[in-house]
CHARMM internal coordinates of N, CA and C (Angstrom, degrees):
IC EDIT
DIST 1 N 1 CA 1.4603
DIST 1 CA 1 C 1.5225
ANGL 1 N 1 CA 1 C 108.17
DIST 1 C 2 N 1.2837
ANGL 1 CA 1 C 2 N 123.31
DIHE 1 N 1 CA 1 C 2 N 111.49
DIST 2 N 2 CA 1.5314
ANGL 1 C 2 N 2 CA 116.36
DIHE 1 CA 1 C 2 N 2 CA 168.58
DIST 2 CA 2 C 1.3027
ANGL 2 N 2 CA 2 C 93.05
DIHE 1 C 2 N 2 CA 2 C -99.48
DIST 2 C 3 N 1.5257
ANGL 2 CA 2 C 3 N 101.50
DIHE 2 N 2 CA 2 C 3 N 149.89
DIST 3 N 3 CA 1.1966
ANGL 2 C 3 N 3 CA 143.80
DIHE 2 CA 2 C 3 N 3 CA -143.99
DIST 3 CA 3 C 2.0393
ANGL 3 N 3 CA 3 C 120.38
DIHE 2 C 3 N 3 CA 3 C -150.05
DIST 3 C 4 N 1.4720
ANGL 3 CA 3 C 4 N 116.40
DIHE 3 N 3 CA 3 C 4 N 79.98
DIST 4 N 4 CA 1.3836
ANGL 3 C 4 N 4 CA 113.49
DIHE 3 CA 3 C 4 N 4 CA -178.68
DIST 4 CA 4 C 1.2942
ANGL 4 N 4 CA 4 C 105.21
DIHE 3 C 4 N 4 CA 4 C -42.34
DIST 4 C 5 N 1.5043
ANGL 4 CA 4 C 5 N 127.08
DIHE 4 N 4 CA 4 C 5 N 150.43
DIST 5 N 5 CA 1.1628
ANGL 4 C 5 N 5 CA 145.99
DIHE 4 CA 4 C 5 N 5 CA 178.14
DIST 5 CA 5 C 1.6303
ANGL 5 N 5 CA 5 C 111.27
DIHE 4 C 5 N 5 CA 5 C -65.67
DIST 5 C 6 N 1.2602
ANGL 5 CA 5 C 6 N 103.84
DIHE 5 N 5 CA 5 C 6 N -27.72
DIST 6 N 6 CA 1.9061
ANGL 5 C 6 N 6 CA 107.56
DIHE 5 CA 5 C 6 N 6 CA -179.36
DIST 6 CA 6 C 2.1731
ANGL 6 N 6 CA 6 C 99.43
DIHE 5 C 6 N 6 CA 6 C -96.02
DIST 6 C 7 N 1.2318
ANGL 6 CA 6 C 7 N 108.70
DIHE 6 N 6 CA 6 C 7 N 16.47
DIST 7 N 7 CA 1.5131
ANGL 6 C 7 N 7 CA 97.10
DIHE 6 CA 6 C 7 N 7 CA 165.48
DIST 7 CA 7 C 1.1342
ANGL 7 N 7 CA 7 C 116.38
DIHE 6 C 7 N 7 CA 7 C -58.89
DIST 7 C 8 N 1.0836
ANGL 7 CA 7 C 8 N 97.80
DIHE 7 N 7 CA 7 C 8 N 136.33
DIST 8 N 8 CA 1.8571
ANGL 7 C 8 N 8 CA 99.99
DIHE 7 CA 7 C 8 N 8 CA 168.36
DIST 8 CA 8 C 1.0750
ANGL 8 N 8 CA 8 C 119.04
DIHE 7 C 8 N 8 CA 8 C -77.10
DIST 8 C 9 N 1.5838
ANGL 8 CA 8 C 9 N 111.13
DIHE 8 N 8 CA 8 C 9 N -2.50
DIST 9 N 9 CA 1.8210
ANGL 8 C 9 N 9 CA 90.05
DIHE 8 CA 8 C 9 N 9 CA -174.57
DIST 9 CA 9 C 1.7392
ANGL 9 N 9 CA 9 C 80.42
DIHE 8 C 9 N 9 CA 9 C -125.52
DIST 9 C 10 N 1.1715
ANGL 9 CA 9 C 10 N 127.08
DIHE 9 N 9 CA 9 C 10 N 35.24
DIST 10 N 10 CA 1.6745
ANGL 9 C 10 N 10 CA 122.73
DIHE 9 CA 9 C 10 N 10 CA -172.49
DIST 10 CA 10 C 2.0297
ANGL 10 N 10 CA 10 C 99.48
DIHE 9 C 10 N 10 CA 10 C -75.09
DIST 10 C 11 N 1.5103
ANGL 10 CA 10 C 11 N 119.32
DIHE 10 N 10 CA 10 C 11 N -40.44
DIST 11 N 11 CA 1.2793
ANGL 10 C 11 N 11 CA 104.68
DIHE 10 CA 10 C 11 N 11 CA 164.09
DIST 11 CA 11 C 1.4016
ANGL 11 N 11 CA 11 C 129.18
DIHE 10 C 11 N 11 CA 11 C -55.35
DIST 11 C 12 N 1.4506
ANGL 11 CA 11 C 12 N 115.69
DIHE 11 N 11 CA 11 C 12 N -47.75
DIST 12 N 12 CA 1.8167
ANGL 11 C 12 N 12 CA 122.55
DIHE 11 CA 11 C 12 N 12 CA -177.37
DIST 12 CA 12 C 1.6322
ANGL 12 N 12 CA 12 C 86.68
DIHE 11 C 12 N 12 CA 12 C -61.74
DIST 12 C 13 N 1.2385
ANGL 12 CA 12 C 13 N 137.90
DIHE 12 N 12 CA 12 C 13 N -63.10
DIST 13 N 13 CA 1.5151
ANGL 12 C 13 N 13 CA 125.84
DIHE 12 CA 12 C 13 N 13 CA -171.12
DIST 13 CA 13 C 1.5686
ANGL 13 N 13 CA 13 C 130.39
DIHE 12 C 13 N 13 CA 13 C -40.92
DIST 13 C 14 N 1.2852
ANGL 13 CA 13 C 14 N 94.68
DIHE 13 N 13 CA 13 C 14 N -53.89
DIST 14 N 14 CA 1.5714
ANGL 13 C 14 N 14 CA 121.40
DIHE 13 CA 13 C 14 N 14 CA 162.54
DIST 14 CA 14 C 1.8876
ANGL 14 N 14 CA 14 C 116.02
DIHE 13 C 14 N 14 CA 14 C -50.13
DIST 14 C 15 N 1.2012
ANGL 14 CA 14 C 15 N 109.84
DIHE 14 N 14 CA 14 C 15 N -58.40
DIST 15 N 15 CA 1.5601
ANGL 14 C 15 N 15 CA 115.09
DIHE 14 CA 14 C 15 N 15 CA 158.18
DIST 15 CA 15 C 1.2269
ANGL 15 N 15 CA 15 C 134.79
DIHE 14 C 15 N 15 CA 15 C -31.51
DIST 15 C 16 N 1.5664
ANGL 15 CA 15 C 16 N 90.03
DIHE 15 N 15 CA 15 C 16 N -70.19
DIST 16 N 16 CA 1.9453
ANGL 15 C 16 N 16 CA 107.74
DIHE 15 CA 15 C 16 N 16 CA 162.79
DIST 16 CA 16 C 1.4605
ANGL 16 N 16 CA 16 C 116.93
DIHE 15 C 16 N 16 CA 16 C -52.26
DIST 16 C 17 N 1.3738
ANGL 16 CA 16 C 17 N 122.85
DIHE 16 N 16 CA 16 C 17 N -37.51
DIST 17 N 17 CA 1.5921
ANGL 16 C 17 N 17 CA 123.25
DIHE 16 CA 16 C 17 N 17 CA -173.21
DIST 17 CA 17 C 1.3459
ANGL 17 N 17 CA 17 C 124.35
DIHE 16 C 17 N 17 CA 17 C -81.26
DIST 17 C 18 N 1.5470
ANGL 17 CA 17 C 18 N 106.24
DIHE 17 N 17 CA 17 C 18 N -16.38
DIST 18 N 18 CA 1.1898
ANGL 17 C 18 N 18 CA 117.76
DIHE 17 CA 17 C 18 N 18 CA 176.56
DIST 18 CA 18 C 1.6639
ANGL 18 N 18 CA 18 C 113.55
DIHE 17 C 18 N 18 CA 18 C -94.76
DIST 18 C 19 N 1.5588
ANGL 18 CA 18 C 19 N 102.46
DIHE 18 N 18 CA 18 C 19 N -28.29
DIST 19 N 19 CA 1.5505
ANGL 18 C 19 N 19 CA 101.25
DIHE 18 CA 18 C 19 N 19 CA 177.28
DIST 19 CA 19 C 1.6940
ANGL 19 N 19 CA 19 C 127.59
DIHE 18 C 19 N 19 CA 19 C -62.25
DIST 19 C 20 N 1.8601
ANGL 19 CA 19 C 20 N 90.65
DIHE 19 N 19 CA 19 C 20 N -9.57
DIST 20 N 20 CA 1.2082
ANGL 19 C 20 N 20 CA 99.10
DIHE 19 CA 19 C 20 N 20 CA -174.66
DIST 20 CA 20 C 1.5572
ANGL 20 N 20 CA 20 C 129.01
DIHE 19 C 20 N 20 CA 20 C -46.07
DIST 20 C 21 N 1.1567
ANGL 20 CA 20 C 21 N 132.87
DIHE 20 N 20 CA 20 C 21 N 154.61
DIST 21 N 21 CA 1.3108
ANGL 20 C 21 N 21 CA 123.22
DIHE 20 CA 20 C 21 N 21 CA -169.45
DIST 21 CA 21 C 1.7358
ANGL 21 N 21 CA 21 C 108.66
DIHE 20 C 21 N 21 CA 21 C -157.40
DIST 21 C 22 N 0.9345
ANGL 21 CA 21 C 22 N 100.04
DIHE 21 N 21 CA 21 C 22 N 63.10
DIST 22 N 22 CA 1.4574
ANGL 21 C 22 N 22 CA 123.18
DIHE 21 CA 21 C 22 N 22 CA -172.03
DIST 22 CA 22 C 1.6629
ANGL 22 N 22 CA 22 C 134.94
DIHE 21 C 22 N 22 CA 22 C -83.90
DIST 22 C 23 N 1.0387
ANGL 22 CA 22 C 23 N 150.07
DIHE 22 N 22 CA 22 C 23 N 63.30
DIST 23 N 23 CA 1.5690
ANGL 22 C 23 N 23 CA 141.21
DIHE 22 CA 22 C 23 N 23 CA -167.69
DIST 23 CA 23 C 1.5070
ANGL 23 N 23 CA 23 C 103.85
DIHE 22 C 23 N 23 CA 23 C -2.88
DIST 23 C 24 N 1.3163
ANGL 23 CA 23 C 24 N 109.06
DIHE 23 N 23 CA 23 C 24 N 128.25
DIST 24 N 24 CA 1.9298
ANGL 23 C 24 N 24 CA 113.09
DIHE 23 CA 23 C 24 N 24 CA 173.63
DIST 24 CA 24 C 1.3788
ANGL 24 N 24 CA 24 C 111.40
DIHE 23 C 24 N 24 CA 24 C 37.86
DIST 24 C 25 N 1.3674
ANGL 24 CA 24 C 25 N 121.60
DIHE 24 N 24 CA 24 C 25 N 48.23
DIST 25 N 25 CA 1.5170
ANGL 24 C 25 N 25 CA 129.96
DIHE 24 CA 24 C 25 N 25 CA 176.06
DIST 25 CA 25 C 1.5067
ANGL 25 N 25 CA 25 C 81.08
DIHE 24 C 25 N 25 CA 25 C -128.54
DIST 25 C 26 N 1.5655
ANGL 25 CA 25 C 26 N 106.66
DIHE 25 N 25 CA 25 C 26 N 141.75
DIST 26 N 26 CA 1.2272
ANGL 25 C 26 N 26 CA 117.73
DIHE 25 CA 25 C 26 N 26 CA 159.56
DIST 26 CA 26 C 1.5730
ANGL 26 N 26 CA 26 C 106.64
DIHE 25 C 26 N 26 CA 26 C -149.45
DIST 26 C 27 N 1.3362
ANGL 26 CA 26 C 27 N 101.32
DIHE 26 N 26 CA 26 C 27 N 126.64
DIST 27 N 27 CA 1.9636
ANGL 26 C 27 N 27 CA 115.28
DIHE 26 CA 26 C 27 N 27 CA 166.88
DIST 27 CA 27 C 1.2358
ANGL 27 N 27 CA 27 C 97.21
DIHE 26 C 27 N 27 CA 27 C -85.02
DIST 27 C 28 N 1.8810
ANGL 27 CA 27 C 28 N 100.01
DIHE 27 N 27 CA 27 C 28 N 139.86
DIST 28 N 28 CA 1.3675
ANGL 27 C 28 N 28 CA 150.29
DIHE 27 CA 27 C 28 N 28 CA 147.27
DIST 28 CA 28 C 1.1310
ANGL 28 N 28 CA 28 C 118.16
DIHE 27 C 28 N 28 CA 28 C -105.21
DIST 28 C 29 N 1.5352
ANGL 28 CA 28 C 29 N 108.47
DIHE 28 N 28 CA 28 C 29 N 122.56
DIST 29 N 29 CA 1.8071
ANGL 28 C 29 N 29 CA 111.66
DIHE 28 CA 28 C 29 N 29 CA -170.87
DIST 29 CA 29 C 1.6463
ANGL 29 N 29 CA 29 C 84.20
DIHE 28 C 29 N 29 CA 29 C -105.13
DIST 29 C 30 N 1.0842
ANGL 29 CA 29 C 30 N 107.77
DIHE 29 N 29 CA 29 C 30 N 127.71
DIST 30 N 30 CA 1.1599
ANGL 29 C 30 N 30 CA 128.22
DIHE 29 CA 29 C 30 N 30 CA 145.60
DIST 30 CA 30 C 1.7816
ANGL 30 N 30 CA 30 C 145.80
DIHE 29 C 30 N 30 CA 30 C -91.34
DIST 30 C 31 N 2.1402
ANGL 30 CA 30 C 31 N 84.27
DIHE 30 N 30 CA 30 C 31 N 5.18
DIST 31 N 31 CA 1.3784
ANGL 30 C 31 N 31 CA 84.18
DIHE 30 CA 30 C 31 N 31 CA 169.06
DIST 31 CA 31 C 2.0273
ANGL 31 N 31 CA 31 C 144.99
DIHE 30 C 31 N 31 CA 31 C -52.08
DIST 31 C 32 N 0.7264
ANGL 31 CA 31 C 32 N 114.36
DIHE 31 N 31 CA 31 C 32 N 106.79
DIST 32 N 32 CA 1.5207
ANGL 31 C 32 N 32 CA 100.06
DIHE 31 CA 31 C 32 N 32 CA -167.14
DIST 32 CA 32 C 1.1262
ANGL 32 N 32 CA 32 C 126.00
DIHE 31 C 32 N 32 CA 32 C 133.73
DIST 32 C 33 N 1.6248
ANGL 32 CA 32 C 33 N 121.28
DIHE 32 N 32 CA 32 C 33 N -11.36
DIST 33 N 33 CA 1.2419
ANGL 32 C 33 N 33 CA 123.68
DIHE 32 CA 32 C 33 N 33 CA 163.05
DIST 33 CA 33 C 1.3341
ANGL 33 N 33 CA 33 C 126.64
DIHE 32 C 33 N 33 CA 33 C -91.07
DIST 33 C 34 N 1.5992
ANGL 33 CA 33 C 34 N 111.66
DIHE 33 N 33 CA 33 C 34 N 154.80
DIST 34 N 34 CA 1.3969
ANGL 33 C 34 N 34 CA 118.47
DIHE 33 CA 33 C 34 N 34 CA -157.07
DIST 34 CA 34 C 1.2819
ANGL 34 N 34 CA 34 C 119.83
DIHE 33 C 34 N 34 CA 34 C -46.16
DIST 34 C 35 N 1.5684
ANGL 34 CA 34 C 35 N 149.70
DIHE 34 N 34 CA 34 C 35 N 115.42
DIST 35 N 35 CA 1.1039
ANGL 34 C 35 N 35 CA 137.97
DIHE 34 CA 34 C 35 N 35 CA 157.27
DIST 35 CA 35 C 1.8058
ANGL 35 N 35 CA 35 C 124.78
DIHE 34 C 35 N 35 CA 35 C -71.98
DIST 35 C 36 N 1.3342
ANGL 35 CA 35 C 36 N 102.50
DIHE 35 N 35 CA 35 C 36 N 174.51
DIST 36 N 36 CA 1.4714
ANGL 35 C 36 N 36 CA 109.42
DIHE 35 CA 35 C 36 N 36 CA -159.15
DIST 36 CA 36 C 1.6799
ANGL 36 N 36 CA 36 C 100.45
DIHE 35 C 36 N 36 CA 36 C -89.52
DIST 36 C 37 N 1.0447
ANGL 36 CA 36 C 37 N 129.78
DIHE 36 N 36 CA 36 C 37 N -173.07
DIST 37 N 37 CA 1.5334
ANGL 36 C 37 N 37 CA 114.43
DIHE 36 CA 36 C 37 N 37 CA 172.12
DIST 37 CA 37 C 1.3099
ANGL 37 N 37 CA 37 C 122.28
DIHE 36 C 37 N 37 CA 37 C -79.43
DIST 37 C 38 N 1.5098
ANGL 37 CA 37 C 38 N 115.31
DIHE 37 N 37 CA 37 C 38 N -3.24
DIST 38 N 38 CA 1.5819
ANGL 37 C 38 N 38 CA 123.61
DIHE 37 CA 37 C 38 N 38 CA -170.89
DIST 38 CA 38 C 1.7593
ANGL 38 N 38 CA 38 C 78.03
DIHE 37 C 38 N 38 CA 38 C -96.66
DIST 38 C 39 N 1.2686
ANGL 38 CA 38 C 39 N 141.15
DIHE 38 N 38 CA 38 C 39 N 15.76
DIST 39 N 39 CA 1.2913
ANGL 38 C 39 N 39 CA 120.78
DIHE 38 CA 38 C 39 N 39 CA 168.88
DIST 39 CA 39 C 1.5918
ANGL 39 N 39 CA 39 C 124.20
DIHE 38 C 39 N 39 CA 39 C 54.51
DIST 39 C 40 N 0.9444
ANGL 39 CA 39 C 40 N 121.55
DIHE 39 N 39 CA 39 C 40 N -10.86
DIST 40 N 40 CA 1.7924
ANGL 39 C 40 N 40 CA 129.91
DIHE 39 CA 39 C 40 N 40 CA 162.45
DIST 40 CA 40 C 1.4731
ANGL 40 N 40 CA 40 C 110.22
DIHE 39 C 40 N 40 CA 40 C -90.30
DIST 40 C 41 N 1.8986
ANGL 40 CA 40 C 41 N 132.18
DIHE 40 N 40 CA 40 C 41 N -77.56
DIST 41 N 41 CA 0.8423
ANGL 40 C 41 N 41 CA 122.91
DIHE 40 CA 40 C 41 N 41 CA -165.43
DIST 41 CA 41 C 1.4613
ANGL 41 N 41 CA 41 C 120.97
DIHE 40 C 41 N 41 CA 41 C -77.49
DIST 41 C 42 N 1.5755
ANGL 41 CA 41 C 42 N 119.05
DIHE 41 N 41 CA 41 C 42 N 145.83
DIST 42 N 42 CA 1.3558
ANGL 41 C 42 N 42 CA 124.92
DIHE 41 CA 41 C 42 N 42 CA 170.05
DIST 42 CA 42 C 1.9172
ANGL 42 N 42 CA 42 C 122.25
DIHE 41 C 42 N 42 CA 42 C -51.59
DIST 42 C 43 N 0.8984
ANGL 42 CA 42 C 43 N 132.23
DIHE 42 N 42 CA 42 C 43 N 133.88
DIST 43 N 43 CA 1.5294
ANGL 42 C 43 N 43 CA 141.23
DIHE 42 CA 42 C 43 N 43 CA 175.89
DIST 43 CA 43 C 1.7300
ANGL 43 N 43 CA 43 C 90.80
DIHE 42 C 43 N 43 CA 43 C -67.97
DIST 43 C 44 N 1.3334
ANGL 43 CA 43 C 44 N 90.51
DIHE 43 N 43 CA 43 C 44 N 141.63
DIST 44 N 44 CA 1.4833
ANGL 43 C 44 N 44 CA 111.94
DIHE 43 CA 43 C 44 N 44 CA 147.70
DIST 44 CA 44 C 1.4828
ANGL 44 N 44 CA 44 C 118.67
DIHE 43 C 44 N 44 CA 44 C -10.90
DIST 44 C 45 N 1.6021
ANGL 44 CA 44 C 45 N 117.61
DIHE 44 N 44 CA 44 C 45 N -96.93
DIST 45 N 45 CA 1.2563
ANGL 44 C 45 N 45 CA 102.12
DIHE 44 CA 44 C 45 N 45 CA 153.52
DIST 45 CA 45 C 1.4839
ANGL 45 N 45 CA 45 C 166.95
DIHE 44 C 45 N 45 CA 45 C -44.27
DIST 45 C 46 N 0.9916
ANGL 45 CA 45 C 46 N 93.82
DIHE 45 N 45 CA 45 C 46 N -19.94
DIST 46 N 46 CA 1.7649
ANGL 45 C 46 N 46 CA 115.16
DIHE 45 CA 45 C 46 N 46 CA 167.02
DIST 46 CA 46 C 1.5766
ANGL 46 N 46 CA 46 C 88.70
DIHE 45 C 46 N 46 CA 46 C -78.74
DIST 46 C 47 N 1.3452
ANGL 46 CA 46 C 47 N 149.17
DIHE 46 N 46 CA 46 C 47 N -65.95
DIST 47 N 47 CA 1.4359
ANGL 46 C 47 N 47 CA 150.83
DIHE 46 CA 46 C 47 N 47 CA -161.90
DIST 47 CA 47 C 1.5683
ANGL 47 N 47 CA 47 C 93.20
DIHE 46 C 47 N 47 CA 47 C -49.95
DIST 47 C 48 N 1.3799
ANGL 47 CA 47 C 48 N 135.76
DIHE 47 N 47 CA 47 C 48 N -66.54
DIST 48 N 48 CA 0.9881
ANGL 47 C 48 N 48 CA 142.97
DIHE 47 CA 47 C 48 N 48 CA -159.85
DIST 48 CA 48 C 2.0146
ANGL 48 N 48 CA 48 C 88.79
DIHE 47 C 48 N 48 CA 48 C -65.26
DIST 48 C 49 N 1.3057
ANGL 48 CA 48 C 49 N 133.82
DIHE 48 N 48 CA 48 C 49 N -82.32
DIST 49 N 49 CA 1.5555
ANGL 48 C 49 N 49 CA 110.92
DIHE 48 CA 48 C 49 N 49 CA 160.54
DIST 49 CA 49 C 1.1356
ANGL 49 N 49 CA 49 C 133.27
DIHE 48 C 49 N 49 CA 49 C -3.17
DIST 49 C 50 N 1.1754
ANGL 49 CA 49 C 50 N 95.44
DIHE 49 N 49 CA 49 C 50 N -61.50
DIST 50 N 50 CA 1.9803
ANGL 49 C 50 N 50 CA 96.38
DIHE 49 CA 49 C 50 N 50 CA -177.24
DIST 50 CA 50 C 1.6643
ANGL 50 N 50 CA 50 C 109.59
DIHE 49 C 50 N 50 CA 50 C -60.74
DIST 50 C 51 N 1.3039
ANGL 50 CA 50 C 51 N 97.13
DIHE 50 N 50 CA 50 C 51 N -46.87
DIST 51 N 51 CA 2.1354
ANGL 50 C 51 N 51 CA 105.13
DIHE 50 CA 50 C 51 N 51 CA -178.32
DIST 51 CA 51 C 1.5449
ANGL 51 N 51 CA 51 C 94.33
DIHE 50 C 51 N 51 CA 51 C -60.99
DIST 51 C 52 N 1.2537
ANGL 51 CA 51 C 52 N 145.11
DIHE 51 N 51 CA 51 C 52 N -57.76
DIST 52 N 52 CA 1.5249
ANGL 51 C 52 N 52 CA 146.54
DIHE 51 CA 51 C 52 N 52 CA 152.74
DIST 52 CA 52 C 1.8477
ANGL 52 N 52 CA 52 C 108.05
DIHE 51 C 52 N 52 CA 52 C -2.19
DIST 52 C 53 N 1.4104
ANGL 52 CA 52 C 53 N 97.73
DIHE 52 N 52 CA 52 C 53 N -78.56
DIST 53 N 53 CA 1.2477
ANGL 52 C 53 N 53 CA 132.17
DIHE 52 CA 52 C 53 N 53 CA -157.78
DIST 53 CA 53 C 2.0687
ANGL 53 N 53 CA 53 C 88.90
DIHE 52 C 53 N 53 CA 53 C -63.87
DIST 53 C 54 N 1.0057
ANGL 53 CA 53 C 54 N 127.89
DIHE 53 N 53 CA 53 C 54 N -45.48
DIST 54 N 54 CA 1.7442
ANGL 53 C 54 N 54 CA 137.73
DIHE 53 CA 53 C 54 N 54 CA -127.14
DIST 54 CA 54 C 1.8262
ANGL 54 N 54 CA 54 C 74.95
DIHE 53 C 54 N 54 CA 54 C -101.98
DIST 54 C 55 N 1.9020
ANGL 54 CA 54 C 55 N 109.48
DIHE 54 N 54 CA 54 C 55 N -52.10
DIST 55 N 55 CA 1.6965
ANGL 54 C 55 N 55 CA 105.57
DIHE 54 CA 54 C 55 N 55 CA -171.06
DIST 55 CA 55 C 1.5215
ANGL 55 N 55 CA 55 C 103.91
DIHE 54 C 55 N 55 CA 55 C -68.14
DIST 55 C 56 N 1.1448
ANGL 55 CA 55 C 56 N 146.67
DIHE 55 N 55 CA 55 C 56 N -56.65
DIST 56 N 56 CA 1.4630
ANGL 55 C 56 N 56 CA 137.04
DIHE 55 CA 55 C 56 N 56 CA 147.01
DIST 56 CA 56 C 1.2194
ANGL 56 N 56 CA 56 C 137.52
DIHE 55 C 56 N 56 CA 56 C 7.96
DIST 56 C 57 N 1.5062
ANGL 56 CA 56 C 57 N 97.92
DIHE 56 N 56 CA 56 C 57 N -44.84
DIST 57 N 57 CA 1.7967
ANGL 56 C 57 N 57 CA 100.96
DIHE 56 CA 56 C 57 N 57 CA -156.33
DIST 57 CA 57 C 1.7121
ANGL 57 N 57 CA 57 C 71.10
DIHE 56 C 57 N 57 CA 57 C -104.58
DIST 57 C 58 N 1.4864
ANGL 57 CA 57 C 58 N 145.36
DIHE 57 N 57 CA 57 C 58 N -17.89
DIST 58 N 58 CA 1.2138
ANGL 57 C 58 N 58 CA 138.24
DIHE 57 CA 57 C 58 N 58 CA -173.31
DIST 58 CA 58 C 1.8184
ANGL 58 N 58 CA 58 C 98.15
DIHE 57 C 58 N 58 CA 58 C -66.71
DIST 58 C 59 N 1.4797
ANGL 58 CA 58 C 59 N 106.94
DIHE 58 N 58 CA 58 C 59 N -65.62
DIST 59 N 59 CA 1.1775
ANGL 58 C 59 N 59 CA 129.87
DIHE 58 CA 58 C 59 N 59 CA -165.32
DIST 59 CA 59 C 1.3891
ANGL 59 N 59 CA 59 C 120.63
DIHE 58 C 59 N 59 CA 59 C -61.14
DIST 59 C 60 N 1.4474
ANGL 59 CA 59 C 60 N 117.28
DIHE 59 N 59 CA 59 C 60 N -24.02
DIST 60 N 60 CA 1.1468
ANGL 59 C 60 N 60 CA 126.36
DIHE 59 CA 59 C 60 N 60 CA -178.68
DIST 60 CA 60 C 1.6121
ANGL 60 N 60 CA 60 C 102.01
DIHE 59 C 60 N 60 CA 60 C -97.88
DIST 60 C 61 N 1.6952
ANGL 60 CA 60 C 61 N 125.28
DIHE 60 N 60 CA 60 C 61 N -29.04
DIST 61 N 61 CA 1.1939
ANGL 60 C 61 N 61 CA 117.24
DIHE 60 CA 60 C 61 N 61 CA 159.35
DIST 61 CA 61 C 1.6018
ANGL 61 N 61 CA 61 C 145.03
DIHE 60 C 61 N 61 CA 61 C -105.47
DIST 61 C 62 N 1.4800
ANGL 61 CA 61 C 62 N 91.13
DIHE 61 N 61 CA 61 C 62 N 27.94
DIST 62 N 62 CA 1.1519
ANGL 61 C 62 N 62 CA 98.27
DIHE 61 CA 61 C 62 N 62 CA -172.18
DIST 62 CA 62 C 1.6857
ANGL 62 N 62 CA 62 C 107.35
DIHE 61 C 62 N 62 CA 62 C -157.66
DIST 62 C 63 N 1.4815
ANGL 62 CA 62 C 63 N 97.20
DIHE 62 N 62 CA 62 C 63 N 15.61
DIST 63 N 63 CA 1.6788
ANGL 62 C 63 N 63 CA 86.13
DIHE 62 CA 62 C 63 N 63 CA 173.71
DIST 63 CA 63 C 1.6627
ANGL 63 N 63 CA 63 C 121.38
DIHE 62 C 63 N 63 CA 63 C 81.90
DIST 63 C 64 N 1.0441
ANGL 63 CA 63 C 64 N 115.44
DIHE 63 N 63 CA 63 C 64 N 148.88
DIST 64 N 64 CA 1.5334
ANGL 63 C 64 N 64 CA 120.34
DIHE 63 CA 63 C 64 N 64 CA 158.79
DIST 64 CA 64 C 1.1662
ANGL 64 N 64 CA 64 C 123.57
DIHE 63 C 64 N 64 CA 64 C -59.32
DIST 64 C 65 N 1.1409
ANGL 64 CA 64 C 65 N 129.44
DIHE 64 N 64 CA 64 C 65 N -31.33
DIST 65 N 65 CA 1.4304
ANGL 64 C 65 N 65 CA 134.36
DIHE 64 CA 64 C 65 N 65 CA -152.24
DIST 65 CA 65 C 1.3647
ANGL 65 N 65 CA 65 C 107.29
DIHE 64 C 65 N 65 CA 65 C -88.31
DIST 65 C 66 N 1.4580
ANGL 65 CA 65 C 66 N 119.60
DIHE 65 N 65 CA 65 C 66 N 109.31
DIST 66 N 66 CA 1.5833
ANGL 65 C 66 N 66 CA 128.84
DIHE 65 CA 65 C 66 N 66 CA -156.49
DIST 66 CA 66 C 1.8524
ANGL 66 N 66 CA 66 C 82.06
DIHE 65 C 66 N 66 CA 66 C -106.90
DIST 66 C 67 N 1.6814
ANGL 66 CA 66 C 67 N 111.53
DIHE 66 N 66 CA 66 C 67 N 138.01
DIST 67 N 67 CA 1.2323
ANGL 66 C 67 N 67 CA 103.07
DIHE 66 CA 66 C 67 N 67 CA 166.00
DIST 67 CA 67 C 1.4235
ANGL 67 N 67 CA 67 C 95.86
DIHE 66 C 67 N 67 CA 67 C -129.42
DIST 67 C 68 N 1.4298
ANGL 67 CA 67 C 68 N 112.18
DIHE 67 N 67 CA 67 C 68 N 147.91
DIST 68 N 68 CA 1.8991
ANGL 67 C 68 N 68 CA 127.04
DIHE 67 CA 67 C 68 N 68 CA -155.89
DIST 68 CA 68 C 1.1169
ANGL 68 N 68 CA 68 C 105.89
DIHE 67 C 68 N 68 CA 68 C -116.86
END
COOR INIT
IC SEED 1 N 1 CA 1 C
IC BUILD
């Protein structure tokens, strides 16, 4: 779901997505990283963060062990 930063319901969304509690589902908040000037999409750098942020939440929940 993308979601402009001036939604009004962008907190209740944010709430719900995080409450999630799912088998091998894991949330990444990406609240807080830089937006673009259209105020929706992430910058360059913040994108490269989030891929940071996204391999992390892999690695920390799921181990090293990549099977191919």
């Amino acid at each position: 779901v993308a979601l402009a930063s001036g939604d009004k319901y962008l907190e209740k969304v944010r709430e719900a997505q995080l409450s999630i509690n799912i088998e091998n589902v894991v949330c990444v908040d990406a609240k807080g990283l830089q937006l673009q000037s259209d105020h929706l999409h992430l910058t360059t750098e913040a994108q490269v963060q989030l891929g940071s942020l996204l391999a992390q939440a892999y690695l920390s929940h799921f181990g090293t062990n990549v099977v191919i």
